[in-house]
HTML snippet that shows the backbone in 3Dmol.js (N, CA, C, O; Angstrom):
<script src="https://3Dmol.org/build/3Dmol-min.js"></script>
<div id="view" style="width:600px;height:400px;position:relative"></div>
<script>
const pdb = `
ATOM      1  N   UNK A   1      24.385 -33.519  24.412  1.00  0.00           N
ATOM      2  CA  UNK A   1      24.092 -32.131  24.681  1.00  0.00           C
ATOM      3  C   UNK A   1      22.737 -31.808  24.028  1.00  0.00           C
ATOM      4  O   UNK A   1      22.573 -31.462  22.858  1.00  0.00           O
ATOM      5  N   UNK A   2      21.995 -31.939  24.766  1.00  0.00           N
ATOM      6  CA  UNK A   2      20.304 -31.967  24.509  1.00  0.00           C
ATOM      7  C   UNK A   2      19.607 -29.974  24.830  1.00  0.00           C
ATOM      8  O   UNK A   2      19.853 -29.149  25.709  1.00  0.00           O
ATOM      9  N   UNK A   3      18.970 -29.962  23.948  1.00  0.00           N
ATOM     10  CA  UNK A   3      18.489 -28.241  24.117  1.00  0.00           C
ATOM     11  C   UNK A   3      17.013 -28.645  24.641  1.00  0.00           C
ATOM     12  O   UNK A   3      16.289 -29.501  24.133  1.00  0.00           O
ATOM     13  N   UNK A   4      16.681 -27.713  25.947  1.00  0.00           N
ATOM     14  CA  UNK A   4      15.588 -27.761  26.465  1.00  0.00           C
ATOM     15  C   UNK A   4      14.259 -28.189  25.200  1.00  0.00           C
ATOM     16  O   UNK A   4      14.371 -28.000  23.989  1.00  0.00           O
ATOM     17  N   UNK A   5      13.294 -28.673  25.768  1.00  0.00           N
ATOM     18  CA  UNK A   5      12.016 -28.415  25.034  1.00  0.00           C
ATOM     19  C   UNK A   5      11.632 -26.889  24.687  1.00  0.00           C
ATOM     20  O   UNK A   5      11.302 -26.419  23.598  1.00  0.00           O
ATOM     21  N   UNK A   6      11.760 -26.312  25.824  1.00  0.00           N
ATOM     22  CA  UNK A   6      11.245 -24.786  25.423  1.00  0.00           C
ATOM     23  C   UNK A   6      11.817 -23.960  24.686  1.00  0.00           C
ATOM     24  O   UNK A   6      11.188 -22.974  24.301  1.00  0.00           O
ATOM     25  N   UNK A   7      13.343 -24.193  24.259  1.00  0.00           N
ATOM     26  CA  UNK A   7      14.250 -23.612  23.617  1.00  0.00           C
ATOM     27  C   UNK A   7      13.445 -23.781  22.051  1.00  0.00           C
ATOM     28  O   UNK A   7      13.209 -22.672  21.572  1.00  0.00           O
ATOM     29  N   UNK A   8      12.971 -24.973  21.149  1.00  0.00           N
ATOM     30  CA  UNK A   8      12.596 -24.814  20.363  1.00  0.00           C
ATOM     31  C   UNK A   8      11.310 -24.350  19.834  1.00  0.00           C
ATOM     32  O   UNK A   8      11.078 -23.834  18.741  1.00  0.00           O
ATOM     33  N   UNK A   9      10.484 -24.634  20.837  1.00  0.00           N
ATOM     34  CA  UNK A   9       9.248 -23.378  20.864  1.00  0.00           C
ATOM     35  C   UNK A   9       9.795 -22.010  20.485  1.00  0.00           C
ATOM     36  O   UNK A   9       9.697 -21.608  19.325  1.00  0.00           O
ATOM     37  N   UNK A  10      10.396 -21.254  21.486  1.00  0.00           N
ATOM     38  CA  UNK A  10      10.948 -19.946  21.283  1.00  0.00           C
ATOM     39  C   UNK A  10      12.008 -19.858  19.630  1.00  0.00           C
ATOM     40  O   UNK A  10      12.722 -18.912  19.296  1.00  0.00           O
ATOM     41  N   UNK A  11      11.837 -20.839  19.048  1.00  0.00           N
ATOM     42  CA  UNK A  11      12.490 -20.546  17.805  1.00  0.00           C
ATOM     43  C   UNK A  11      11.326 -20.379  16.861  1.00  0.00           C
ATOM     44  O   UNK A  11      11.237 -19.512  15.992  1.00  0.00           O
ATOM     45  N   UNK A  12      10.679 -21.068  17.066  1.00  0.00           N
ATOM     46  CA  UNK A  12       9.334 -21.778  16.092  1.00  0.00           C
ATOM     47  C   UNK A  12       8.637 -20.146  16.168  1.00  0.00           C
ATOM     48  O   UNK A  12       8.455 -19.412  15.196  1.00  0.00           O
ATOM     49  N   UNK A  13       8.352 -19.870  17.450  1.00  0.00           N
ATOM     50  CA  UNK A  13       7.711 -18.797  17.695  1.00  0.00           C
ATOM     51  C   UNK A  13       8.445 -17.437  17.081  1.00  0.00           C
ATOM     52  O   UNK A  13       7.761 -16.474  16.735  1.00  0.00           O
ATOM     53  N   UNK A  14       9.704 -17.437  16.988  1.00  0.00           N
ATOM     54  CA  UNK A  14      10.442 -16.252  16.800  1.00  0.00           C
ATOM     55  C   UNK A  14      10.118 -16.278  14.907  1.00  0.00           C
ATOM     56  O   UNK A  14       9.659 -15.239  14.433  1.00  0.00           O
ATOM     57  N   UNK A  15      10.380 -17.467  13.954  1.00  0.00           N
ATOM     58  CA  UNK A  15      10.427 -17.675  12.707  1.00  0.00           C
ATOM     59  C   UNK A  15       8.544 -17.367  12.384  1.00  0.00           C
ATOM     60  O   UNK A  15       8.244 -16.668  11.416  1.00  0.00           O
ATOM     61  N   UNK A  16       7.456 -17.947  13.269  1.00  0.00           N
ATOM     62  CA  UNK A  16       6.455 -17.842  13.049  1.00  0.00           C
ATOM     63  C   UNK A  16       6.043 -15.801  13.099  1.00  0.00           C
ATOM     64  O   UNK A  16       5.268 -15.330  12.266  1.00  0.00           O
ATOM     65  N   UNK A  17       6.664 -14.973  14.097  1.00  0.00           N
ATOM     66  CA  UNK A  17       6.819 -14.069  14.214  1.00  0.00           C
ATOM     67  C   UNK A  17       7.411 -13.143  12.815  1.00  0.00           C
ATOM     68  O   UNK A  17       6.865 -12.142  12.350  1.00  0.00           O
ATOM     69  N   UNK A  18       8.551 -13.736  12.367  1.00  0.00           N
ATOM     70  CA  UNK A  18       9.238 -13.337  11.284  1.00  0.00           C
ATOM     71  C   UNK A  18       7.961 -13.409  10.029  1.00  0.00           C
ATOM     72  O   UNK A  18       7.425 -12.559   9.318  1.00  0.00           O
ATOM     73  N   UNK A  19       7.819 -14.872  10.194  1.00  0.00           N
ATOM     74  CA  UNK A  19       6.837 -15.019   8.724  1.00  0.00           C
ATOM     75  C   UNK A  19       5.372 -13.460   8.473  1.00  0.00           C
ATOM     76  O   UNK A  19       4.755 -12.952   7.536  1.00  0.00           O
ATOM     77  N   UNK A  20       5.473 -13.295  10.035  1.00  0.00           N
ATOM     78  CA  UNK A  20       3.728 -12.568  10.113  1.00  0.00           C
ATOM     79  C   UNK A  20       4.178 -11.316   9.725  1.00  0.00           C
ATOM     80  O   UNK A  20       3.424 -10.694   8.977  1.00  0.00           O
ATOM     81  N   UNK A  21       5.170 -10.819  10.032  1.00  0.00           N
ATOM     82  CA  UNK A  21       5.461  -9.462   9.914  1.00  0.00           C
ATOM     83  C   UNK A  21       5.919  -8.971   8.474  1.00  0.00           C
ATOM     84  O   UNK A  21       6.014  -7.862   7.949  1.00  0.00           O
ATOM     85  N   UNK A  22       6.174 -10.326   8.043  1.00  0.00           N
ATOM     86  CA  UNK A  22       6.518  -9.703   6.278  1.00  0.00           C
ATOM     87  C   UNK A  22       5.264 -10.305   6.048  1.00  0.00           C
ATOM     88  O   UNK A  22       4.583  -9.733   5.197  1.00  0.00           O
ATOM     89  N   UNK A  23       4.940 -10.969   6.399  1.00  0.00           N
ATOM     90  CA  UNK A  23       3.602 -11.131   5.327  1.00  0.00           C
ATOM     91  C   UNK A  23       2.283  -9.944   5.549  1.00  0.00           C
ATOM     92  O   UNK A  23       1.256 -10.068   4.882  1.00  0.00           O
ATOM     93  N   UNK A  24       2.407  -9.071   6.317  1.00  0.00           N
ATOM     94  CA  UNK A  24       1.533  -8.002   7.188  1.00  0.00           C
ATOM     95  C   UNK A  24       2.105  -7.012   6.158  1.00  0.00           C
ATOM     96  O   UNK A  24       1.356  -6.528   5.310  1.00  0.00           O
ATOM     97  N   UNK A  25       3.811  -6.600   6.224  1.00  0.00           N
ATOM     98  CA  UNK A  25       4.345  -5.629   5.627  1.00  0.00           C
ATOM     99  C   UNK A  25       3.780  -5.792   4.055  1.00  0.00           C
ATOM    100  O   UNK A  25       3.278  -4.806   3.515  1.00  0.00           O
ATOM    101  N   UNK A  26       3.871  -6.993   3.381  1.00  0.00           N
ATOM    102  CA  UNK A  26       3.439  -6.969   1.876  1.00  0.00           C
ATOM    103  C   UNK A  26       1.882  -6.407   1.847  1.00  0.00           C
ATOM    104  O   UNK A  26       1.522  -5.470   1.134  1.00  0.00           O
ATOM    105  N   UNK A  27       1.182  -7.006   2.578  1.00  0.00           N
ATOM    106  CA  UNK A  27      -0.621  -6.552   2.504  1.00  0.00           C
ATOM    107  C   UNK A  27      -0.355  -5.038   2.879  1.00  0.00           C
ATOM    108  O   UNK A  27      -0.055  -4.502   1.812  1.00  0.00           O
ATOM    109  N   UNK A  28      -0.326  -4.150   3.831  1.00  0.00           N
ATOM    110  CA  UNK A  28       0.166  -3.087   3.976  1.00  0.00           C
ATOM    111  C   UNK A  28       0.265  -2.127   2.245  1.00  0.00           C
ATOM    112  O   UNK A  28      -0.491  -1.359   1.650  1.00  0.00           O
ATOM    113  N   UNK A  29       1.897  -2.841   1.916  1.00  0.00           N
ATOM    114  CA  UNK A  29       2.385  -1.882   0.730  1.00  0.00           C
ATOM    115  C   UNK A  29       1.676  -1.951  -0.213  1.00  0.00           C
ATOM    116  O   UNK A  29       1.393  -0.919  -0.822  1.00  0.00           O
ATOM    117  N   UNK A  30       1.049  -3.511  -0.715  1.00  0.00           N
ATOM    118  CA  UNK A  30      -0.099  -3.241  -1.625  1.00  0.00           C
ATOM    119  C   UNK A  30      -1.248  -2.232  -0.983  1.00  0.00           C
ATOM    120  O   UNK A  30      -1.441  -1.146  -1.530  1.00  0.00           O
ATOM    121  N   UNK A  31      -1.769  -2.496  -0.177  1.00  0.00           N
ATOM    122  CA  UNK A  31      -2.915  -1.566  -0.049  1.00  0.00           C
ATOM    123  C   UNK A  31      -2.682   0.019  -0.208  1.00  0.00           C
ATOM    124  O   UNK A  31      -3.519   0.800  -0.661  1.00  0.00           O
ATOM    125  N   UNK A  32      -1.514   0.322   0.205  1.00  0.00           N
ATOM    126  CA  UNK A  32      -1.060   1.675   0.000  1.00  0.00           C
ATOM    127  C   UNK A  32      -0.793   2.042  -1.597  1.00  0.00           C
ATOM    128  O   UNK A  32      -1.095   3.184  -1.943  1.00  0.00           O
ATOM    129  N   UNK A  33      -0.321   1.263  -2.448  1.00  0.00           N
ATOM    130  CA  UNK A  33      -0.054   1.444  -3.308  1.00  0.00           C
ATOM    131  C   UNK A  33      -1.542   1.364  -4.203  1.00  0.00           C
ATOM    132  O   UNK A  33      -1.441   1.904  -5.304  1.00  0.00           O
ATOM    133  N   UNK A  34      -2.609   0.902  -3.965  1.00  0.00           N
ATOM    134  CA  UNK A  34      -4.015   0.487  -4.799  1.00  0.00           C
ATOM    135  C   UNK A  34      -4.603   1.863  -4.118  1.00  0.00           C
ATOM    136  O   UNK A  34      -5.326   2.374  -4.974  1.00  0.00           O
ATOM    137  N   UNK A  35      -4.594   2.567  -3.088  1.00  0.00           N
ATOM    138  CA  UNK A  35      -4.917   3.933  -2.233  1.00  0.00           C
ATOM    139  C   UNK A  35      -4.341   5.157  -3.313  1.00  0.00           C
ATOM    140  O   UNK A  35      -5.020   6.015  -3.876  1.00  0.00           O
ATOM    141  N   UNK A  36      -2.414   4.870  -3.427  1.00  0.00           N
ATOM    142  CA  UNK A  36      -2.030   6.105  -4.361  1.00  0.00           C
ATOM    143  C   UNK A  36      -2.242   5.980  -5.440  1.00  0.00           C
ATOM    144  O   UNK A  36      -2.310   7.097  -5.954  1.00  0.00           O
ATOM    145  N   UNK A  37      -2.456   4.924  -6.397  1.00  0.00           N
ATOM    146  CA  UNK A  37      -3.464   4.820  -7.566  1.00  0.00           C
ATOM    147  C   UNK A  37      -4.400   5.467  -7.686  1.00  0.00           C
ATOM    148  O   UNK A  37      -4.482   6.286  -8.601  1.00  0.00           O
ATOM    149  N   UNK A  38      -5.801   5.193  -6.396  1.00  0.00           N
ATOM    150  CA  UNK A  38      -6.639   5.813  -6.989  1.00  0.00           C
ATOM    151  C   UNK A  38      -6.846   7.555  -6.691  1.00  0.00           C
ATOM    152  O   UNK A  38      -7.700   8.244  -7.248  1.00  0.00           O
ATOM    153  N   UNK A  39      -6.070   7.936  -5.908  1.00  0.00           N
ATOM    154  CA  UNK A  39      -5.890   9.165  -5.431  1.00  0.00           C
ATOM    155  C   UNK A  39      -4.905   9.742  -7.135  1.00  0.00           C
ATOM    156  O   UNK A  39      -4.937  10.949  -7.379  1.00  0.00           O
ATOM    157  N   UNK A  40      -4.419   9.151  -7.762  1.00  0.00           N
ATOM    158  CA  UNK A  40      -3.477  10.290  -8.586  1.00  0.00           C
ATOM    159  C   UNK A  40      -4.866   9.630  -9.920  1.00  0.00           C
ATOM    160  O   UNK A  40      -4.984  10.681 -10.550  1.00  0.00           O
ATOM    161  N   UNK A  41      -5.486   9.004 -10.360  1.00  0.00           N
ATOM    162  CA  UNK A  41      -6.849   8.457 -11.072  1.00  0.00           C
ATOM    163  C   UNK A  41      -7.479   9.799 -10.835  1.00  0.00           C
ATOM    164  O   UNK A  41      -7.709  10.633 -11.711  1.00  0.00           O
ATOM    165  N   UNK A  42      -7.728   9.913  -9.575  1.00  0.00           N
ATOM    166  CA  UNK A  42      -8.683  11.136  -9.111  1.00  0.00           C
ATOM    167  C   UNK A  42      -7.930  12.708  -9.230  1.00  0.00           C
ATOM    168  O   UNK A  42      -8.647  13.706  -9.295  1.00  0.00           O
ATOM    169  N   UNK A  43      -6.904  12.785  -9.245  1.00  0.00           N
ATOM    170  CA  UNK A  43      -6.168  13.845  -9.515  1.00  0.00           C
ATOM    171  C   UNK A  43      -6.140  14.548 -11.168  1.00  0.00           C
ATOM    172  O   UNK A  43      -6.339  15.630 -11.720  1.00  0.00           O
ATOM    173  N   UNK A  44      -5.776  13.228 -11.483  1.00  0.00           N
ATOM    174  CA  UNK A  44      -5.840  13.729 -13.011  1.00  0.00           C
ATOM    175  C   UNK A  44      -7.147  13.689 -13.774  1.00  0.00           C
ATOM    176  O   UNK A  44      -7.281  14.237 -14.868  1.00  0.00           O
ATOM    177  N   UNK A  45      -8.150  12.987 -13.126  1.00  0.00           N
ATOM    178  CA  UNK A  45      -9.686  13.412 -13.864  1.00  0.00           C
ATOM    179  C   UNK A  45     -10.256  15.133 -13.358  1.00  0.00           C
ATOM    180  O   UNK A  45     -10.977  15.841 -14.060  1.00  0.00           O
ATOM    181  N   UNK A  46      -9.586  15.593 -11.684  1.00  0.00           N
ATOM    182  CA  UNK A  46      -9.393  16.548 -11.794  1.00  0.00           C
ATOM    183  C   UNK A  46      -9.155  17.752 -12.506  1.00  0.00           C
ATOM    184  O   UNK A  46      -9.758  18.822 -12.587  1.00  0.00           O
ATOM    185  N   UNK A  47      -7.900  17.200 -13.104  1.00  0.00           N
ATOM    186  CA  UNK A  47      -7.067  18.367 -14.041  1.00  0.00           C
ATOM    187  C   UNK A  47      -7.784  18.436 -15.472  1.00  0.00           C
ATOM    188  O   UNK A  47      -8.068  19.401 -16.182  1.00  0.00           O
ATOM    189  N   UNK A  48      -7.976  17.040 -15.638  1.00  0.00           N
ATOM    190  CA  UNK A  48      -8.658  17.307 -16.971  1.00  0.00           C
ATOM    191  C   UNK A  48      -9.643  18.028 -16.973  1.00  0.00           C
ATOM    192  O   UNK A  48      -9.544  18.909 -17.827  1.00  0.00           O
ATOM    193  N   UNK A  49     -10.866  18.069 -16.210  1.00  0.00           N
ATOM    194  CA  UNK A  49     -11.980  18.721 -16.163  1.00  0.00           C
ATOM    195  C   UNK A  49     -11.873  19.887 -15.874  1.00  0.00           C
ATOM    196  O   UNK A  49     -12.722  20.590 -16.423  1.00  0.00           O
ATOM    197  N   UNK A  50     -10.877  20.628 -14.957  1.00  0.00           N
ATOM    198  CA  UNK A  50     -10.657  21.904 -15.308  1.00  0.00           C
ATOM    199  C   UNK A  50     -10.024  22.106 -16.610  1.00  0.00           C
ATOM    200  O   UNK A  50     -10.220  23.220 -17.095  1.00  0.00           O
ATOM    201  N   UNK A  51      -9.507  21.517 -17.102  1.00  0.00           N
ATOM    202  CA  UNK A  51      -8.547  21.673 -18.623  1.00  0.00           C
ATOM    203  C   UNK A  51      -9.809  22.083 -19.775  1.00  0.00           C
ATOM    204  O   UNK A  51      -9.743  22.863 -20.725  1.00  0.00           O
ATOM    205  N   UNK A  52     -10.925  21.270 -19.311  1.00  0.00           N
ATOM    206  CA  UNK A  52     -11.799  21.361 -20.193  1.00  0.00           C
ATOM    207  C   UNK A  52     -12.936  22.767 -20.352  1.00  0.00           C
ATOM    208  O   UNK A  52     -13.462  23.343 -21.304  1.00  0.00           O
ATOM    209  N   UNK A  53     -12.960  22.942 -18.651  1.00  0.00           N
ATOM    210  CA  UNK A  53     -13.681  24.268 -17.990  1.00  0.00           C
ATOM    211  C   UNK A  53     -12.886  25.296 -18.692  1.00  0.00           C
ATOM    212  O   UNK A  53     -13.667  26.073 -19.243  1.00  0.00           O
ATOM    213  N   UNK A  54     -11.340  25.702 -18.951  1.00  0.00           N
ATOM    214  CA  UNK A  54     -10.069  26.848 -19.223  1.00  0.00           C
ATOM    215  C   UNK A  54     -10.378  26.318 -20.867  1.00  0.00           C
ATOM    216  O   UNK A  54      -9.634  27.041 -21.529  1.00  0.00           O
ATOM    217  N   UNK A  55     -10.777  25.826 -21.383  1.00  0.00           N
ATOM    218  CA  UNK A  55     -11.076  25.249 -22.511  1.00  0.00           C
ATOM    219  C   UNK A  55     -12.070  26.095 -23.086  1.00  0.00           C
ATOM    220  O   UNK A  55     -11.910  26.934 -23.973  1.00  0.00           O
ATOM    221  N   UNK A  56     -13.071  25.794 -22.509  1.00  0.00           N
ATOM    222  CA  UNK A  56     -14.432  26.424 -22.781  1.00  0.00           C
ATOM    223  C   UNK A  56     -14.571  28.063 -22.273  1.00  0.00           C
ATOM    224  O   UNK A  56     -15.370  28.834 -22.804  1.00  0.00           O
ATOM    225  N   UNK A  57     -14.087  28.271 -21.684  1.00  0.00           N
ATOM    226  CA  UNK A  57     -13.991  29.772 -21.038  1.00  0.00           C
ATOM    227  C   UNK A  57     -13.115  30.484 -22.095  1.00  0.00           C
ATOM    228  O   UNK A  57     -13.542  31.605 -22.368  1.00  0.00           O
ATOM    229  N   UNK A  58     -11.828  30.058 -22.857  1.00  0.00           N
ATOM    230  CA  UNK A  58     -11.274  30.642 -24.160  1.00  0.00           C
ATOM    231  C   UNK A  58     -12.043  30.575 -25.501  1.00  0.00           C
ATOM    232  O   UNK A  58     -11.759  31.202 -26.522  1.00  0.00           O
ATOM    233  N   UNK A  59     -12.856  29.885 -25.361  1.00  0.00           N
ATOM    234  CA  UNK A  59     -13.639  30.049 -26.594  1.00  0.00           C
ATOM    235  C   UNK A  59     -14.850  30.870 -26.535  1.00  0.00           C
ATOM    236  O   UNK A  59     -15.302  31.585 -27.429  1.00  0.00           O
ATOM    237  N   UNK A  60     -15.389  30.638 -25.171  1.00  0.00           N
ATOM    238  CA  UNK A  60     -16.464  31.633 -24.998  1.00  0.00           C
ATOM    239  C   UNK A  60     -16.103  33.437 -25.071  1.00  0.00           C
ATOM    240  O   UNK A  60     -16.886  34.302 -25.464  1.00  0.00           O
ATOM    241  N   UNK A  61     -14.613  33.656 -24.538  1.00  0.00           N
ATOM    242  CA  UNK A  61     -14.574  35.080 -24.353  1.00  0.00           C
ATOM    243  C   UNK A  61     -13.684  35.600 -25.313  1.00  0.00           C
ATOM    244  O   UNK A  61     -13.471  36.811 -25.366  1.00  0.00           O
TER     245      UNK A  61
END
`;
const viewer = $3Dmol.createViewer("view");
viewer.addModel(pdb, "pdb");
viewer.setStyle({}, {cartoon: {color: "spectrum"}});
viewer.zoomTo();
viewer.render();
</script>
């Protein structure tokens, strides 16, 4: 009981399929995650610098 030739292509292809899509999904979540890094980096140099502006405005008045 012999399985076509083409039958194991379509496996090879289905596992080669599998491999790409997690390996796509990992590059993806890192990149998203190195994106919300520098977006909350930039958030909080934000806050500080107004912290520092509400800073200086209580001492001045």
């Amino acid at each position: 009981m012999s399985l076509p030739i083409w039958i194991y292509f379509v496996i090879a292809g289905i596992a080669v399929s599998a491999f790409m899509a997690v390996k796509t999904a990992r590059e993806d979540r890192k990149l998203e995650q190195e994106w919300i890094e520098k977006e909350g980096e930039e958030y909080i140099e934000r806050m500080e610098i107004e912290k520092e502006k509400r800073k200086n405005v209580k001492e001045a008045g």
